[in-house]
N, C-alpha and C positions, 0 to 999 in steps of 0.2 A: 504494500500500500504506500503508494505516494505521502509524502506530507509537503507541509506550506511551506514555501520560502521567501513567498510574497510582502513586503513590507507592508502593516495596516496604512492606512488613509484615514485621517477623522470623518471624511465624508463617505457614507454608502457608495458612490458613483460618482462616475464624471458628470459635469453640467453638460447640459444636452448641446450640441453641435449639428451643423448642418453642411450640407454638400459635401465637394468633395474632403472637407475636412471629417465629415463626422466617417467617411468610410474611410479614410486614415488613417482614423484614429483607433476604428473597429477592427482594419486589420492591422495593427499595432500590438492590439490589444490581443485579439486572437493567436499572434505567433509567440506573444509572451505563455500563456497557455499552454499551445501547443510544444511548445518546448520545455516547457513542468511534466508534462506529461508524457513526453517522450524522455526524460530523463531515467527514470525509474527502468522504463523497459530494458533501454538498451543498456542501465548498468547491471539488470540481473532480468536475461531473457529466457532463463527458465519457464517462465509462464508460456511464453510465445511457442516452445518446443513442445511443453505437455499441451499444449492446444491441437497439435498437428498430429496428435494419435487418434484420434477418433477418422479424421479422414483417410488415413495412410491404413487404418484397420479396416476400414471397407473396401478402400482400393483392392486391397492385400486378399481380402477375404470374400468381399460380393464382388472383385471382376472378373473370376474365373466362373461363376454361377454364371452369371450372366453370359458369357461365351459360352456356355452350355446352351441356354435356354434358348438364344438367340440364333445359333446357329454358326454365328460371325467367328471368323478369327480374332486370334488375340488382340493382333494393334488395330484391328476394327473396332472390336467392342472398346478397346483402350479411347480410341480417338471420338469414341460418341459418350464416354463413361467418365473420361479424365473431367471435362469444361463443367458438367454437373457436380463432380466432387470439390474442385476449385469453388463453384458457386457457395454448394453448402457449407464448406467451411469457412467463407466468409460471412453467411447467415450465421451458424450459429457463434461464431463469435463474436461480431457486432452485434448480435441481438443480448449475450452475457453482457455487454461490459458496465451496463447502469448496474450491475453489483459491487463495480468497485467507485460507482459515487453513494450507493448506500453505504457502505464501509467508511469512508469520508463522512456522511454526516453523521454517522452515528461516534466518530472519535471525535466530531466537533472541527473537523478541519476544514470541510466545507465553510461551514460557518463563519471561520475566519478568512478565507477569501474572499469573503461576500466585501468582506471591509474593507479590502484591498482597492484601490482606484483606479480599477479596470472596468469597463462596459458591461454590466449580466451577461448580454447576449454574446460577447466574445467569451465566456464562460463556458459554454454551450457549443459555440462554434468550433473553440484551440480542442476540446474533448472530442467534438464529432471528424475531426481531419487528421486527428492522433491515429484515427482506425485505418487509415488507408497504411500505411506500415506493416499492422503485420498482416492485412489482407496479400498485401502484394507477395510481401515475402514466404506465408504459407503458399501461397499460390506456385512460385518460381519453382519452391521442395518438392510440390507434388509433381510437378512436372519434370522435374530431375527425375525424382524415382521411376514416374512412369518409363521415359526414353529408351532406359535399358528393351525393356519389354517390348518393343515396338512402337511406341505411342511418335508420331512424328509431332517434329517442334517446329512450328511456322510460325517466327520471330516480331512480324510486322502485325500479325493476326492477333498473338498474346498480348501485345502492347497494346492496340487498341481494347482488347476484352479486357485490360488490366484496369485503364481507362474506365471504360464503364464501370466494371465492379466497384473499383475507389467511387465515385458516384453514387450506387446503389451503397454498400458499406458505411459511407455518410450520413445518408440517411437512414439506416438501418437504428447505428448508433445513438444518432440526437433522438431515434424515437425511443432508445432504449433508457436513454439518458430521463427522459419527460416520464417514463414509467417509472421509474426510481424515486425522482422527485414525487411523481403525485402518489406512489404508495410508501412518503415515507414513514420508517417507526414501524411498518407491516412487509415484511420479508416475503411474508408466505405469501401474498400478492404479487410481489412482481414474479416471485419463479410462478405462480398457477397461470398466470397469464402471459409469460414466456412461452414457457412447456405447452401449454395449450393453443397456441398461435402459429408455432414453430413446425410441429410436425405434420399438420396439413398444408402449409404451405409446402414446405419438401417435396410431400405427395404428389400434391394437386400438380405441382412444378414438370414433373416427369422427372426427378432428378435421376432416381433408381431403377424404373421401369418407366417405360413410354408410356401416354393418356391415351394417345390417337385412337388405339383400339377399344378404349375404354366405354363403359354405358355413358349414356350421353348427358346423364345431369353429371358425371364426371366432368368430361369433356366439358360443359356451360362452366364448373367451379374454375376450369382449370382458365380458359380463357379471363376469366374474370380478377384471376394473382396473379401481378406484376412480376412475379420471381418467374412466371413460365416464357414472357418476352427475354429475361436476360438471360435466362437457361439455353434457350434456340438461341440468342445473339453468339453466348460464348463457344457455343456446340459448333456454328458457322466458322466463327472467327478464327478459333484453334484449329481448324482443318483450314485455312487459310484461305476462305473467303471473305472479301471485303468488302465486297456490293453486295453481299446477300441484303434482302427486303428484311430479314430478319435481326438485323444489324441496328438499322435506322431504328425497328418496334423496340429492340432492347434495350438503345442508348434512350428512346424518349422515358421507356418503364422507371429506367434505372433516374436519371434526372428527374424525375416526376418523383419521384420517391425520395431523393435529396431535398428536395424543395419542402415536400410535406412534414419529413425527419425537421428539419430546419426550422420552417414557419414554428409547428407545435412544439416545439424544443424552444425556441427563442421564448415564445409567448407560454410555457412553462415555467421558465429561470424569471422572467421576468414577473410573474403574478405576483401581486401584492407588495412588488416595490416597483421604485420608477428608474429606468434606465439613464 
């Protein structure tokens, strides 16, 4: 767990600003943040390492089911199976990390941020831009691993799917951020509504098994979660398509999703005081 290093302020917040001064000063404020919060990781990234076992145990363990099931060779199933595994793991660990701003407010350190003389909303923003890190980075390991196996690496493709994901991931996080906050003091809350959110999305996603075939109020759910656009974006991309139509639906799902993590994150941190 992170702790403050931030100097108090006798004031709650900066006096309000405008133009291009007040987005200055917000991204000013946010890369002070974002760099508190990267500090901790990259001095003990243990965390970031026991995170990447739960995907590398299903690669390991559901990609050869699935070459059964499917029919496909290895580095087929690998190249339709890797982009879904990348996805999910940066699902669920952007969707964990409002556990460790519960852990902040419950030692009180939150708290004292708050006094700090930085913008709320860059509070909110330095936490949500922290998560494209280890997204990417779990992302790069799983597709080490894969290669050996077959799995082909189209360089130009990953960049761009890296792209989007840091995107979706963003907003993944500030909305996880905003659950934290409004369940805080109740623990059991934010995981029953993690846990419960998280693995229909997956589903619904196709991450594991394809929808297409599926009954058709499947198929209706699955259109209807944003996670199933970025799933086909990255499924296209990593096979080194970059005009695929599916491309354009993932990056708008994944930015649509930033925007929403964002907006209710900002106007979260911000309830009941003034920025």
């Amino acid at each position: 767990m992170s702790t403050v290093d931030l100097a108090p302020h006798p004031t709650s917040a900066r006096p309000p600003s405008r133009g291009a001064s007040a987005v200055s000063t917000l991204a000013t404020d946010s890369s002070i943040v974002l760099e508190r919060e990267l500090r901790p990781m990259l001095a003990n990234p243990f965390s970031l390492t026991i995170s990447l076992v739960q995907p590398l145990v299903f690669l390991g363990l559901f990609g050869p089911l699935l070459t059964q099931v499917s029919g496909f060779d290895t580095a087929t199933a690998l190249q339709w199976f890797v982009p879904g595994i990348v996805v999910m793991s940066a699902l669920v660990a952007t969707s964990m990390t409002g556990a460790n701003l519960q852990a902040e407010m419950q030692s009180g350190a939150h708290e004292r941020l708050l006094v700090a003389p930085l913008r709320r909303s860059s509070l909110l923003i330095g936490r949500a831009l922290k998560e494209i890190v280890p997204v990417v980075v779990q992302s790069l390991v799983i597709v080490a691993v894969a290669a050996p196996f077959g799995f082909r690496i189209e360089p130009a493709g990953i960049a761009v799917g890296l792209v989007i994901l840091g995107l979706f991931g963003v907003g993944m996080g500030a909305l996880s951020y905003s659950l934290a906050i409004a369940s805080k003091g109740e623990d059991w809350v934010f995981w029953s509504v993690q846990q419960t959110l998280m693995f229909p999305l997956l589903l619904l996603a196709g991450i594991l098994l394809p929808v297409e075939d599926g009954p058709g109020w499947i198929r209706f759910l699955s259109d209807l979660n944003p996670l199933t656009y970025v799933v086909q974006a990255e499924r296209v991309l990593f096979d080194g398509d970059l005009a695929a139509a599916a491309v354009g639906k993932g990056a708008a799902a994944a930015a649509l999703t930033c925007a929403v993590g964002l907006l209710v994150g900002v106007r979260t941190m911000r309830s009941g005081t003034a920025d």
